[in-house]
N, C-alpha and C positions, 0 to 999 in steps of 0.2 A: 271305785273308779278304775277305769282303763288306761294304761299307760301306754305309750308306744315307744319301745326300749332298742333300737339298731333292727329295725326290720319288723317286731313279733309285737303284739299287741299282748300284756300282762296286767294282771292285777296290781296293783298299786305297791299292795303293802308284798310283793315278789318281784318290783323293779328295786334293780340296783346297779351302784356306782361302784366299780373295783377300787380298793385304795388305793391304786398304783396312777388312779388317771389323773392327768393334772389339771384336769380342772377342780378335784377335793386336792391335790395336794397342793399348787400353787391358784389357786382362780382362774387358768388360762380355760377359759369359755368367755362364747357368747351367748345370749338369748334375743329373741322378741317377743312381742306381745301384742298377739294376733287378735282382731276380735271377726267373729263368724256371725252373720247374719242370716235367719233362715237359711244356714248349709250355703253362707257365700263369702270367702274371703274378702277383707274389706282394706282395699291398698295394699293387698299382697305384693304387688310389684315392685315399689316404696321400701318394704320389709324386708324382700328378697335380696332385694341392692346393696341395700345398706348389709345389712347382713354377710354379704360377697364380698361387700368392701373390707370389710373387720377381716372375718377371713383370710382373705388374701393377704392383708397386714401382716397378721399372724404368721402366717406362711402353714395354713390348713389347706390339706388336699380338700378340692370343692366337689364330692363325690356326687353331689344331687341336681339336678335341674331344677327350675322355679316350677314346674309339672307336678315333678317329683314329690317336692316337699308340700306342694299344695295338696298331691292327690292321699298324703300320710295323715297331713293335718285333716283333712273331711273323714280320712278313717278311723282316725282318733275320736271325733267330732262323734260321728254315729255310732262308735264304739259303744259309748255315752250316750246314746239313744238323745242328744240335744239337738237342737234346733240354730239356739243362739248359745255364743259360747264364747268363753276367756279361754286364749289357746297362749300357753303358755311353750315354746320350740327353744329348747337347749341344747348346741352345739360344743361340746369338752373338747379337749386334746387328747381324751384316748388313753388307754394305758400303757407310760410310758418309762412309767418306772421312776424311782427317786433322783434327782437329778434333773439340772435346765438341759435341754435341748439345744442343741445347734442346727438343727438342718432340717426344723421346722415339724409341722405334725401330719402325717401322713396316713393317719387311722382312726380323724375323729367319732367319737360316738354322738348318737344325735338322739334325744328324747324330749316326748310330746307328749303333753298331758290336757285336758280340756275341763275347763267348769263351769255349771251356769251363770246365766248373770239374769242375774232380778230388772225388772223393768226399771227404763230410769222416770222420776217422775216426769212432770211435764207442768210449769218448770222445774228443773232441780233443784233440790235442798242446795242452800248456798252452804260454803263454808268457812271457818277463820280460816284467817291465814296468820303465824304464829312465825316470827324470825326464831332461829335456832342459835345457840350460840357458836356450833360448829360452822368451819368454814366450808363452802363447797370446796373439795380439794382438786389441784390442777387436772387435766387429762394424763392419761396413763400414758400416753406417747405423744405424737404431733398434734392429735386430735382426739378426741372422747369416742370411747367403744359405747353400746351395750354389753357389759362384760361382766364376769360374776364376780369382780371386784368391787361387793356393793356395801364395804363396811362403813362407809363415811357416810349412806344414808339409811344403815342400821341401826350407825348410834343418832343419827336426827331421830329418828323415828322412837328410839328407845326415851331421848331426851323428853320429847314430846309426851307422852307416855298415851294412857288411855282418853282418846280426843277422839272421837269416831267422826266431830262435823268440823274436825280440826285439817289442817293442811301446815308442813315445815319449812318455811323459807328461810332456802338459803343466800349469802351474799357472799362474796369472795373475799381472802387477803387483804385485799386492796380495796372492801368494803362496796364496789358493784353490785347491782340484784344480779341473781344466780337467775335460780328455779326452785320448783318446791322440790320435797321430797321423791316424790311418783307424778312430777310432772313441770309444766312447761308453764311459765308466765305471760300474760297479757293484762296491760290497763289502757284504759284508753279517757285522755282530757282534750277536753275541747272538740270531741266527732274525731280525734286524732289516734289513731293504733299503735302500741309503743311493744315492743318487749327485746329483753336482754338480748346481748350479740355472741352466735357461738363463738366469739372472743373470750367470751368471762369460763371457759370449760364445761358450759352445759351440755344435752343432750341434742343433740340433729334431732327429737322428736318428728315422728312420721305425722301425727294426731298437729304437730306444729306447722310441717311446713304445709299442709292440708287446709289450715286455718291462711296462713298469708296465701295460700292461693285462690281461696275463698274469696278474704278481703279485696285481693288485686281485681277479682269477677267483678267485683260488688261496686268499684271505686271507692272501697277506704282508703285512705292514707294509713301509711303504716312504717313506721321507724324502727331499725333495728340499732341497738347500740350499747353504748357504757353509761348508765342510770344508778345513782346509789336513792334511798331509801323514801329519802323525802318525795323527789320523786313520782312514788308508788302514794306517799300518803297524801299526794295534792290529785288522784286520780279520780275520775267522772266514776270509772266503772273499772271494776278489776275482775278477771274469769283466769281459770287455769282449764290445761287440756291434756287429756292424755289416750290411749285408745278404749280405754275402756270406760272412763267416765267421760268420753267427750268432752263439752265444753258444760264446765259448772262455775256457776259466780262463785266470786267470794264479798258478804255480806260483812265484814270486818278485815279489819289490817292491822295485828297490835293493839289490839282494842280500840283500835279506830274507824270508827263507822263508813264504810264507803256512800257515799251519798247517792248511787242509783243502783241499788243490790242487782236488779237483774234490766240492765240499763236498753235503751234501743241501739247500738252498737253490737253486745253480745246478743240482744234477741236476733236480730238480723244473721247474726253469721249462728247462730244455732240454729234457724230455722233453715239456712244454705245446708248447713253441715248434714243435718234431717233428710232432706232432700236428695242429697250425695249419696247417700247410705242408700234411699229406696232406689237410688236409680243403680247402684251399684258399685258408684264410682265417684 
């Protein structure tokens, strides 16, 4: 694998992170997670935003254009001789030595790494979806980053253990649905669209807010809010989303059988979602 490490394109196992950056010594990064179709970024502009916005939180100097970073990620991309690709874009704070920072990062390092992705079926393997006993924990500041503070759903994940057609749901403190582990919740009862409110400290998911603009196309209804569990288990249909699995049902909830594993709600906006993709957008 080809990496792409502040400018140079390196062999994988010859990229490296200085001790001193803080993104290894405190987590201060961010990432996204791009998906490339035939050599075409997919909601790049979506990615890049959000992205700017963390940043700028941060108070990282924003060294690149959305050009920029697009035209590094296809270099990555074809480095890798792929086609279609899981683009994986990490943004550190640089090496900046032991100690927090006062006056923000002025030298982030940026690395880009890219990997295939297997075709998805048609439909997709559904999968459980399994509560976790950890809480999603609050946002790191006013709002939730993608940020490489991602130990609360390392230990889901660790919890969960070896479940390949498994998915971790979280719920909050205050017992709200979250999201899963590596993704964004939707069920939908009665033709009605429901999923949690970035209130409860979920993610802005790009793959999410793609999905309600989808359903807005479409004339679903669609609710955003504070749902605890039950909820989830009175639901028609339940799917989860994310960019690289797009939208995959989930055929159980806690061992509770969803009553339309891959229902006409989720077919409809998966076949929208299919569409988007070929057309580019």
């Amino acid at each position: 694998m080809q990496v792409y490490v502040n400018g140079k394109m390196v062999p994988a196992e010859e990229a490296a992170v200085s001790v001193m950056d803080h993104g290894f010594l405190y987590g201060v990064g961010l990432f996204e997670t791009v998906r490339v179709y035939r050599r075409r970024l997919f909601l790049w502009e979506d990615h890049y935003a959000r992205l700017c916005s963390g940043l700028l939180a941060l108070r990282f100097a924003v060294p690149w254009s959305a050009e920029e970073l697009a035209d590094a990620i296809l270099q990555t991309v074809e480095a890798n001789d792929l086609e279609n690709a899981y683009v994986r874009l990490s943004v550190t704070g640089g090496p900046e030595g032991v100690g927090l920072v006062t006056g923000g990062y002025p030298r982030p390092s940026l690395y880009i790494f890219a990997k295939p992705v297997p075709p998805i079926a048609e439909p997709p393997s559904p999968k459980r979806l399994i509560t976790v006993s950890i809480p999603r924990q609050t946002s790191e500041g006013l709002r939730r980053y993608k940020s490489h503070n991602y130990l609360n759903n390392a230990l889901a994940r660790l919890e969960l253990g070896q479940e390949p057609d498994a998915e971790g749901l979280f719920v909050t403190h205050d017992g709200f649905l979250a999201e899963g582990i590596v993704s964004n919740l939707f069920w939908v009862r009665s033709g009605r669209l429901y999923t949690p409110s970035l209130q409860t400290g979920i993610l802005d998911g790009i793959t999410r807010r793609h999905v309600l603009s989808l359903a807005a196309q479409l004339g679903i209804a669609c609710e955003e809010g504070l749902y605890r569990q039950e909820d989830l288990y009175r639901a028609d249909e339940v799917f989860l989303t994310n960019s690289v699995m797009e939208i995959v049902p989930a055929a159980q909830v806690d061992g509770q059988l969803v009553p339309e594993t891959y229902g006409p709600v989720t077919r409809k906006l998966r076949t929208a979602y299919r569409q988007s993709v070929e057309l580019g957008k």
